[in-house]
C-alpha positions in Angstrom: -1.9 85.9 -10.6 -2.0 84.7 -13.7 -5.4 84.4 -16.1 -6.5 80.8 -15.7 -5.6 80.3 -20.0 -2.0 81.3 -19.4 0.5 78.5 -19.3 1.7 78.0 -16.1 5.5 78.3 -15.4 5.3 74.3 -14.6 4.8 73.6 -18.2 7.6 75.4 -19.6 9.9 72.9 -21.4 13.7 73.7 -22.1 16.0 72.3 -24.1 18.9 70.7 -22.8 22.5 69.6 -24.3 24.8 66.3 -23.3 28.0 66.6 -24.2 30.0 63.8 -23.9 32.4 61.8 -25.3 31.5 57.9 -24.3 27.7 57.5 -25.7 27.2 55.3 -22.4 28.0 58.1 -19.9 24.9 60.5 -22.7 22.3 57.7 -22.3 22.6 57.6 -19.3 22.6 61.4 -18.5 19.6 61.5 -20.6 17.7 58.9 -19.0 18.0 60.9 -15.7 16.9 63.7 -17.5 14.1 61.6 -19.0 12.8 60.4 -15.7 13.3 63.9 -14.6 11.7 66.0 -17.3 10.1 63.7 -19.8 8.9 66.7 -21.6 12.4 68.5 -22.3 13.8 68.2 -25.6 17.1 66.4 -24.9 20.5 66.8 -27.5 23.6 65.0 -27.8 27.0 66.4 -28.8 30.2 63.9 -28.8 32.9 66.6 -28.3 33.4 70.6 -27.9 33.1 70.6 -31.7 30.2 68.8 -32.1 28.8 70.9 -29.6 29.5 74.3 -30.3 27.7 73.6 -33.9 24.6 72.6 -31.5 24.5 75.8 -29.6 24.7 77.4 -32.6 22.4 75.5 -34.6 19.5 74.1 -32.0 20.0 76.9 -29.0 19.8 75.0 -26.2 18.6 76.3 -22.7 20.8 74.3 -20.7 24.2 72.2 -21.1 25.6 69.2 -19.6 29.3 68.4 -20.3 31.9 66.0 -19.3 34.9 67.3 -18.1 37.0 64.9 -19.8 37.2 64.8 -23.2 39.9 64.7 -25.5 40.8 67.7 -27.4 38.8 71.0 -25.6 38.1 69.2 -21.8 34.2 70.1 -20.5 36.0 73.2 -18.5 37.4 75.2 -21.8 34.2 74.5 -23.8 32.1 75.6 -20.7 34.1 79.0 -20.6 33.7 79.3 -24.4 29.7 78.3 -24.2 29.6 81.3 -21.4 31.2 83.6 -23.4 28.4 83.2 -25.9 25.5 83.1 -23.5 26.4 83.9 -20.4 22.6 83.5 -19.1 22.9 80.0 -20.0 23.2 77.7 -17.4 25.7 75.4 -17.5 27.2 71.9 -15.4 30.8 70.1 -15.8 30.2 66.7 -14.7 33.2 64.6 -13.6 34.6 61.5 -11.5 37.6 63.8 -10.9 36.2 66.0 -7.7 39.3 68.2 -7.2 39.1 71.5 -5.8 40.7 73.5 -8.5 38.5 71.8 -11.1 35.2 72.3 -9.1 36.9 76.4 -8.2 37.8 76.4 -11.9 33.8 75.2 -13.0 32.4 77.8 -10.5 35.3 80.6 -11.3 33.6 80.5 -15.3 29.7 80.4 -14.1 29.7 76.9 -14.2 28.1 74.6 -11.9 29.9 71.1 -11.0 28.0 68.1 -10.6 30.2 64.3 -9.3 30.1 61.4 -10.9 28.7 58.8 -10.8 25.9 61.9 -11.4 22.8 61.1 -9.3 19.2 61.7 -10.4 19.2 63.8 -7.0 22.0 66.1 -8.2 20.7 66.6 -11.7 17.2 67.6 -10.2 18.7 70.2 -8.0 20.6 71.9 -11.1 18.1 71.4 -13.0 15.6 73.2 -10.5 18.3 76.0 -9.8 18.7 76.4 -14.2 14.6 76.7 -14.7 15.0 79.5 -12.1 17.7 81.6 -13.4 16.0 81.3 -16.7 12.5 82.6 -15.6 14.7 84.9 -14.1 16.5 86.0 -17.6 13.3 85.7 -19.4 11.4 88.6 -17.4 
């Protein structure tokens, strides 16, 4: 158990990263997130650029990326993201609910989340990320 000063695992805040490329479908991600986690610092990146340099520059704990996106699609920048830190948890979101591209998203360690995304569906990646986290920080 822990001493009664130590900060309990329930106030650990993460920082998370939207990547997409339509600023609509990133507000409202983040205002899931927001009602979700009001505490968690949220990012923005507009493409796989964009979000590379935030990886990079900001560390993120989590991502969130479209799947479709021109240039490197959500899929390619996820397997390039888990190349660089494959303890960090990662979703494609996308409207296009194939089975290759959900085999493909959990084939590179990847979860896949449907849009429209719910606030339902986000919670329960969101819950399964703080997990393997705590799990990666012991």
């Amino acid at each position: 158990m822990a001493p009664p000063d130590a900060p309990g695992e329930a106030d650990m805040t993460y920082k998370v990263l939207i990547v997409d490329d339509s600023k609509l479908a990133r507000m409202a991600v983040g205002k899931a997130l927001n009602s979700l986690q009001p505490s968690w610092t949220r990012l923005e990146a507009a493409n796989a650029d964009e979000a590379i340099a935030s990886v990079k520059d900001n560390a993120p704990d989590i991502v969130l990326l479209d799947f479709n996106m021109p240039g490197r699609d959500g899929l390619a920048l996820a397997a390039d993201l888990n190349k660089l830190h494959p303890e960090m948890p990662l979703a494609v979101i996308s409207a296009n609910i194939q089975d290759e591209i959900v085999a493909r998203a959990r084939a590179i360690g990847a979860a896949f989340l449907p849009k429209p995304l719910t606030e339902q569906a986000l919670a329960d990646f969101l819950s399964a990320a703080q997990l393997r986290l705590r799990a990666v920080a012991r």
